[in-house]
Structures are given as structure tokens and as C-alpha cells.
KEPA-652225 format. One record per residue: residue number from 1; residue in one letter; x, y, z negated of N, C-alpha, C in turn. Coordinates in Angstrom, 1 decimal, padded with zeros to 4 digits. Example, Ala and Ser with C-alpha at 12.3 -4.5 7.8 and 13.67 -1.06 7.14 Angstrom:
{1 A {013.2 -005.7 -007.8} {012.3 -004.5 -007.8} {013.2 -003.3 -007.8}}
{2 S {012.8 -002.2 -007.1} {013.7 -001.1 -007.1} {012.9 000.0 -007.9}}
//
This chain:
{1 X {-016.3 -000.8 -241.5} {-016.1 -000.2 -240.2} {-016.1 -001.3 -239.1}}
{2 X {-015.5 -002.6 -239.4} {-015.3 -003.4 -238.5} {-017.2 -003.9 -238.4}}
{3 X {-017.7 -004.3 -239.3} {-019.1 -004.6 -239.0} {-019.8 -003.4 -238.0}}
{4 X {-019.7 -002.2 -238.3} {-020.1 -001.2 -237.9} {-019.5 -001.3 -236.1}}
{5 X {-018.5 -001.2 -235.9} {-017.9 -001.8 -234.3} {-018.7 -002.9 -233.7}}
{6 X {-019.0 -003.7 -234.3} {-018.7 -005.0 -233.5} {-020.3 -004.8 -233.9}}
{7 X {-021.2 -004.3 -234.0} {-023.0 -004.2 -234.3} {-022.6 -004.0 -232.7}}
{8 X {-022.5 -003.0 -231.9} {-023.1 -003.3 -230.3} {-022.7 -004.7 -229.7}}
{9 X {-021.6 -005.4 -229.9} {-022.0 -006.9 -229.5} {-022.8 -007.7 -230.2}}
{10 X {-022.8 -007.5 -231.3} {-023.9 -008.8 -231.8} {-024.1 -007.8 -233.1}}
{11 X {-025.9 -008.9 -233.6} {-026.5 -008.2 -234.3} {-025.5 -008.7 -235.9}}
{12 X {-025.0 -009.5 -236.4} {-024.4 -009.9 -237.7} {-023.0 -010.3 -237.4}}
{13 X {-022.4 -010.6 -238.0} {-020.8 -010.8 -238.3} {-020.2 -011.7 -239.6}}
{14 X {-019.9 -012.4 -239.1} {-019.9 -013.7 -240.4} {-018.3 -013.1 -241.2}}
{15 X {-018.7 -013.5 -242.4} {-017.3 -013.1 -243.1} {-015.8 -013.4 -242.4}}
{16 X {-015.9 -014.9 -242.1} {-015.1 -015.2 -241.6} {-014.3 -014.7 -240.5}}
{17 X {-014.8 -014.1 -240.0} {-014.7 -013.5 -238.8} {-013.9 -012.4 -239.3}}
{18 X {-015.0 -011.5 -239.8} {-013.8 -010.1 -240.4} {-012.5 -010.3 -241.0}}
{19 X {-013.0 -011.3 -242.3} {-011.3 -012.1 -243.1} {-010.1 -012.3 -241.8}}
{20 X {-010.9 -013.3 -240.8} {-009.4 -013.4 -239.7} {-009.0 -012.2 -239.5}}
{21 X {-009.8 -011.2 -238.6} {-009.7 -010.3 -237.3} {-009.0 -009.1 -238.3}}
{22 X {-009.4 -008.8 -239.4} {-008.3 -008.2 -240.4} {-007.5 -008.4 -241.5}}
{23 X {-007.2 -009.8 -241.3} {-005.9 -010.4 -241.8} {-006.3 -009.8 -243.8}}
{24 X {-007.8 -010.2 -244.3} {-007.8 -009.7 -245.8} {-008.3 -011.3 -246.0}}
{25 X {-007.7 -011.8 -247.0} {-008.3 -012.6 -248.2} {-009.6 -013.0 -248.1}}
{26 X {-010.1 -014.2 -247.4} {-011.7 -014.2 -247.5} {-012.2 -014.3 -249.5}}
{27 X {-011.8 -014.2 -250.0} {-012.6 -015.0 -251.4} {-012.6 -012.7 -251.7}}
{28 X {-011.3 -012.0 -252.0} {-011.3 -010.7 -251.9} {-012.2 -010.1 -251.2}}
{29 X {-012.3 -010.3 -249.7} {-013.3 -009.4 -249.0} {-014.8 -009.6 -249.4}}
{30 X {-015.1 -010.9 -249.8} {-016.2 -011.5 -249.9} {-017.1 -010.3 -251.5}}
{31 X {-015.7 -010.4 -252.3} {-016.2 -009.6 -253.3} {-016.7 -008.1 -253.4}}
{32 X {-015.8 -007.3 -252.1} {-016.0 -005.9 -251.8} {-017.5 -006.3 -250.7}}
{33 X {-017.4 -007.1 -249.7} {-018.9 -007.3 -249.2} {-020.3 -007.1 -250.4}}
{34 X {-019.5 -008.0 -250.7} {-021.3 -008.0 -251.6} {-021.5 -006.8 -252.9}}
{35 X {-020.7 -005.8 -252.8} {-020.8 -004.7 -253.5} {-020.9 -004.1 -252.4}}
{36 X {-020.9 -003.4 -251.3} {-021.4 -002.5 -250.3} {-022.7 -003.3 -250.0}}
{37 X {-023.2 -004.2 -250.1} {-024.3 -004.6 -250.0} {-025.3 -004.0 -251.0}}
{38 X {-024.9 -004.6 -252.1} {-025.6 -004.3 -253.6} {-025.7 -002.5 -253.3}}
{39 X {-024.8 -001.5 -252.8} {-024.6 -000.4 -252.6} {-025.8 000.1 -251.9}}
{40 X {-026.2 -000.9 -250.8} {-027.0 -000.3 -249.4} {-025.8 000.1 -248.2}}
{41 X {-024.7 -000.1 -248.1} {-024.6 000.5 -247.0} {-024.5 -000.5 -245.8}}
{42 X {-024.2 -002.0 -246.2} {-024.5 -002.8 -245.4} {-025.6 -004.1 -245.7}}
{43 X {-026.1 -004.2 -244.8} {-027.4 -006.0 -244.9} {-026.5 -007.1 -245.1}}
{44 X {-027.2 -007.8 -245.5} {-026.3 -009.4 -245.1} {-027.6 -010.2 -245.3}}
{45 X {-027.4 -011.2 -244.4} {-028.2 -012.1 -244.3} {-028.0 -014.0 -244.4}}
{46 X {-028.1 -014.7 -245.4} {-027.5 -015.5 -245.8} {-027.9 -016.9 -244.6}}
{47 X {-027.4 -018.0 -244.8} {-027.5 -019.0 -243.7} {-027.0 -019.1 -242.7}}
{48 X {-027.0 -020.3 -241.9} {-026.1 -020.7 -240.8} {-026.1 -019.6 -240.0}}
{49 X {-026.8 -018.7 -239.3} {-026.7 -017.7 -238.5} {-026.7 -015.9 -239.6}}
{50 X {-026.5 -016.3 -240.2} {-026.4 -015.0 -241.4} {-025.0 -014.1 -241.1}}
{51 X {-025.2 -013.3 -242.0} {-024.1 -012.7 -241.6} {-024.2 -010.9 -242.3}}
{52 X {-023.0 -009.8 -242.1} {-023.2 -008.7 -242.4} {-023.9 -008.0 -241.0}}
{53 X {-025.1 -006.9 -241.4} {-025.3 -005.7 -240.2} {-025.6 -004.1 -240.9}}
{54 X {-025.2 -003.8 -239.9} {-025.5 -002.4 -240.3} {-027.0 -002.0 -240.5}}
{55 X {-027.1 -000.9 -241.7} {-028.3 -000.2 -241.9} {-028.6 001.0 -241.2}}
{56 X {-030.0 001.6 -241.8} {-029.7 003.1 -241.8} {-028.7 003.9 -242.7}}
{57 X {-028.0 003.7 -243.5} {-027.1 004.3 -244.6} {-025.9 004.2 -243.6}}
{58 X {-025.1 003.1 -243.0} {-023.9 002.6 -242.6} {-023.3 003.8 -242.2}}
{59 X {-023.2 004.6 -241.0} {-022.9 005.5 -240.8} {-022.1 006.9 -241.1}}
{60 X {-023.6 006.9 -241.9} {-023.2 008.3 -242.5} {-022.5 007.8 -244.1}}
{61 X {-022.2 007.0 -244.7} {-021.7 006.7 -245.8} {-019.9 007.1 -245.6}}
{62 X {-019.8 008.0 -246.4} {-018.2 008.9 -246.6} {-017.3 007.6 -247.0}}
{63 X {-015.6 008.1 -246.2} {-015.3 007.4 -246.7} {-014.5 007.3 -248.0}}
{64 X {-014.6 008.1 -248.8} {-014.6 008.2 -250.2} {-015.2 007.3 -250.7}}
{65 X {-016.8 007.1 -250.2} {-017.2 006.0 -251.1} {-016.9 004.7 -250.8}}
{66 X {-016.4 004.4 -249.8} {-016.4 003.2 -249.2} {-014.9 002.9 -250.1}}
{67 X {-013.9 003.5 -250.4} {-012.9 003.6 -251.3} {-012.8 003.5 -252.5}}
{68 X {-014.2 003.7 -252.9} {-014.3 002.9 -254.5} {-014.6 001.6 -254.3}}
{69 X {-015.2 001.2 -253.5} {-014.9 000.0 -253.9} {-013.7 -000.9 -253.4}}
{70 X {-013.1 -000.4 -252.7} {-012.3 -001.4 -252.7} {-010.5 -001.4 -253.6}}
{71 X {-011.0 000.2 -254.8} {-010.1 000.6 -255.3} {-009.3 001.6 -254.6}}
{72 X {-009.3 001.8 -253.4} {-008.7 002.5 -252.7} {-008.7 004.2 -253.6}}
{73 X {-009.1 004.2 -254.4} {-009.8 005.8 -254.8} {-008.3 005.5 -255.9}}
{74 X {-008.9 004.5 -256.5} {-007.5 005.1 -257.6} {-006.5 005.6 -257.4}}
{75 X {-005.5 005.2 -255.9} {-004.0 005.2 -255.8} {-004.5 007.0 -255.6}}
{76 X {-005.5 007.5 -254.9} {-005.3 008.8 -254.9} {-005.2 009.8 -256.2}}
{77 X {-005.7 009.4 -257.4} {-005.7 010.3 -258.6} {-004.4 009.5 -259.1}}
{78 X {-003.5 008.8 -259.0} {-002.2 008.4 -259.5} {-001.2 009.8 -259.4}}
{79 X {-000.1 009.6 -260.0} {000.6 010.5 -260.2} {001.8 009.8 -259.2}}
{80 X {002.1 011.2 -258.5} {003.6 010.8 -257.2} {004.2 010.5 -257.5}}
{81 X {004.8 010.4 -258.7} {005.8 009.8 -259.2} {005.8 008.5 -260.2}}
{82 X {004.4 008.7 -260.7} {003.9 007.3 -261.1} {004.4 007.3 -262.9}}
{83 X {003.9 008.5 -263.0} {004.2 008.6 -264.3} {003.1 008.1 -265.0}}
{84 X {002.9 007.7 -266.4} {001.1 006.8 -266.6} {000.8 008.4 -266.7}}
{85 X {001.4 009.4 -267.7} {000.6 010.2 -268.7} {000.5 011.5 -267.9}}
{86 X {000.6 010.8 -266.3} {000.3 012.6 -265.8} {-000.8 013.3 -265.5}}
{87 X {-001.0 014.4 -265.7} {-002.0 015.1 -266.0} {-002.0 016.3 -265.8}}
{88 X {-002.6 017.6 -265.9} {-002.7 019.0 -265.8} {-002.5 019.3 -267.8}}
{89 X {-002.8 018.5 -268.3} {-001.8 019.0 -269.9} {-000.9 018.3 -270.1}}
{90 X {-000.7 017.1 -269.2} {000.9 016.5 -269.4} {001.4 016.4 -267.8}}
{91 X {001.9 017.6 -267.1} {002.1 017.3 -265.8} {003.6 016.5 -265.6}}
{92 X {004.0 016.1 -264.3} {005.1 015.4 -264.0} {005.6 016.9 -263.2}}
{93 X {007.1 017.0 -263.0} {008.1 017.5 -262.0} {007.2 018.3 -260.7}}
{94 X {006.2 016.7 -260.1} {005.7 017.4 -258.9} {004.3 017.6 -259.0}}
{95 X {003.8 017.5 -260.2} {002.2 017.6 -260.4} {001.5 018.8 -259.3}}
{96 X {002.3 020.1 -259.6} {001.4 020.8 -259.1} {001.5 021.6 -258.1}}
{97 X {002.9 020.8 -257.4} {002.7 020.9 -256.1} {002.2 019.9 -255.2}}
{98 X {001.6 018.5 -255.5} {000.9 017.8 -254.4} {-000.3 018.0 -254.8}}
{99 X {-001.2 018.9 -255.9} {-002.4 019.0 -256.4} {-002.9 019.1 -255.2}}
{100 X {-002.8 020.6 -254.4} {-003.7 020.6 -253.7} {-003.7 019.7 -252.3}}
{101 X {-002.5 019.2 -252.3} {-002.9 018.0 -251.3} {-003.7 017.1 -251.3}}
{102 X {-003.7 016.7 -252.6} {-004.7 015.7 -253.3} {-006.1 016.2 -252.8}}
{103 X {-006.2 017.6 -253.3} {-007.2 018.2 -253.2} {-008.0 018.2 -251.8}}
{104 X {-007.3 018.1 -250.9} {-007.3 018.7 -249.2} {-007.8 017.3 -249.1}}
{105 X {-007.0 016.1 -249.2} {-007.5 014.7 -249.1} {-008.7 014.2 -249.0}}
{106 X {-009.0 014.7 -250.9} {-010.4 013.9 -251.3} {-011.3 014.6 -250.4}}
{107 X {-011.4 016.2 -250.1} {-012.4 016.5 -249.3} {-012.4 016.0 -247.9}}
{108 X {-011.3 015.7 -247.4} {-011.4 014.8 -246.0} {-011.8 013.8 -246.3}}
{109 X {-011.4 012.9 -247.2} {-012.4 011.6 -247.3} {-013.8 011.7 -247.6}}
{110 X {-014.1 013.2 -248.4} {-015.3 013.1 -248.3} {-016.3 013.8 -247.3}}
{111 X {-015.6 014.5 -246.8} {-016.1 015.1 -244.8} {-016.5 014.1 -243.8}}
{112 X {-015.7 012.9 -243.9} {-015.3 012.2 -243.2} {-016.5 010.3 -243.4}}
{113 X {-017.4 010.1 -242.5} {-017.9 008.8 -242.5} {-017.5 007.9 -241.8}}
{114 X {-017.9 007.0 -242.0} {-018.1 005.6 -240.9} {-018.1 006.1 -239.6}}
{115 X {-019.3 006.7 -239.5} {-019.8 007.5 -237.9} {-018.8 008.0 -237.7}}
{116 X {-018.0 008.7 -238.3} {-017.5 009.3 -237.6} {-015.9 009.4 -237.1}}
{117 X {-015.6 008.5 -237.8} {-014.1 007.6 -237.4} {-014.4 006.5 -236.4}}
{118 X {-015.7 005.7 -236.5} {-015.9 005.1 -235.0} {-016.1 005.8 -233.7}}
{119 X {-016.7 007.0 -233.8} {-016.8 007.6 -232.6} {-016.2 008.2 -232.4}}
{120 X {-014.8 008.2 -233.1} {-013.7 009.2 -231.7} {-012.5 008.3 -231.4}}
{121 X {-012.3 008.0 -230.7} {-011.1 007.5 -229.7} {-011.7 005.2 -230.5}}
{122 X {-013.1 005.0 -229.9} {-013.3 003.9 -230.5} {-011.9 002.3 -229.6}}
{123 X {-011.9 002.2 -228.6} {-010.8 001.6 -228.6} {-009.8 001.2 -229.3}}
{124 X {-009.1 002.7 -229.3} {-007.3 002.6 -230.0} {-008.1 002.3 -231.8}}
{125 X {-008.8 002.7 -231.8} {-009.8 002.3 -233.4} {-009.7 001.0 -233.9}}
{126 X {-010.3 000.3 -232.6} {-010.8 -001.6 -233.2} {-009.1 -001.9 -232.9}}
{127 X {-008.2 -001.1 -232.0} {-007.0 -002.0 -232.6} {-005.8 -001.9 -233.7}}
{128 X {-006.2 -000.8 -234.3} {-005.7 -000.2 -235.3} {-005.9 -001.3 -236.6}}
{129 X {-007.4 -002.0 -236.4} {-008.2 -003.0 -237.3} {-007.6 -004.2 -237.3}}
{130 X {-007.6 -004.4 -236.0} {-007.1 -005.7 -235.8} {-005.8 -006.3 -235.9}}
{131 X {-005.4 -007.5 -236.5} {-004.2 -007.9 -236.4} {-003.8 -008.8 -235.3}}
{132 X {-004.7 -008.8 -234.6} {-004.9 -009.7 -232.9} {-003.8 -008.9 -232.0}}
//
């Protein structure tokens, strides 16, 4: 998302840059980079002026998917209570009353793109990102 913002000022975005401006681990972000690459949803372009830019895919890519890779997917199929063995044949206490929240979720994350969390209220957005 941050690449995706900062494309109308300049055409690439150096890691470093993102690592600061959102306070993640450059050696960690570096590794979810180059799997959204390997993915297609973003270019990168290697060398002194190199950098990440957006594609044709960037956009419209859900953010469901953008949440596998950075693991973000698992904490949602975890159990609320954090039980290992929960499940619909081994439920926990609240299994099957946050099901369908769960449920409600994953289809927002999957409704829901890049495009389309930058284009609404983009300001209060980039500072939501930023730890500046």
C-alpha cells in the first residue's frame, strides 16, 4: 500500500525508505517484498536508482492476498481462545459464535483491494502508515 501511495510522487521506492516510514525490520520486509514481486503485484527494479513500483495487478490485488504473505492470514483461522485443536469437530467454548465473524471478515478482506483502501479518505491513510 505504501508503494502504491507514494507511485504519484515518484516512479520507485527504495526499501529503505518503506522499512523507515513504517517502522518494519528491513531484512523482514525485504523478504515479504520479493514474494509480492515473485507474485506480480509489485516491479522492482534492482541498482542505485532501483526500487519497488506498481503494476497493472497492484491495485486490484485483495487484501486477503496481500495477507498471506505476510502471515497475516493465519491469526484469522486461529481459535479465540487459542486453543491448538479447535475446530468444527473439536470446537472451543466460543467456536461457533465468532464463526461467522470470521466469516464476515475473510469476505471483507476479500471485497476489499489496494485500490480501494487508497482511494478513500487517502490522507488520514498515509498517516495511519506512517510512524512519522
Amino acid at each position: 500500500m505504501y508503494v502504491t501511495l507514494m507511485s504519484e510522487e515518484k516512479e520507485k521506492v527504495q526499501l529503505q525508505e518503506i522499512s523507515e516510514n513504517l517502522s518494519v525490520p528491513r531484512h523482514f520486509l525485504a523478504k515479504i517484498m520479493k514474494r509480492i514481486v515473485k507474485e506480480g503485484i509489485l516491479t522492482s527494479t534492482k541498482g542505485p536508482n532501483g526500487g519497488f513500483s506498481i503494476n497493472k495487478n497492484t491495485t486490484s490485488t485483495s487484501i486477503a492476498r496481500i495477507l498471506q504473505f505476510t502471515d497475516g492470514a493465519g491469526d484469522l483461522n486461529t481459535c479465540v481462545l487459542s486453543f491448538r485443536k479447535c475446530n468444527a469437530s473439536n470446537p472451543c467454548p466460543l467456536h461457533y459464535q465468532i464463526q461467522s465473524y470470521k466469516e464476515d471478515l475473510h469476505a471483507l478482506l476479500n471485497e476489499n483491494t489496494i485500490g480501494d483502501l487508497i482511494n478513500k479518505n487517502k490522507s488520514a491513510f498515509i498517516r495511519s502508515l506512517s510512524v512519522i
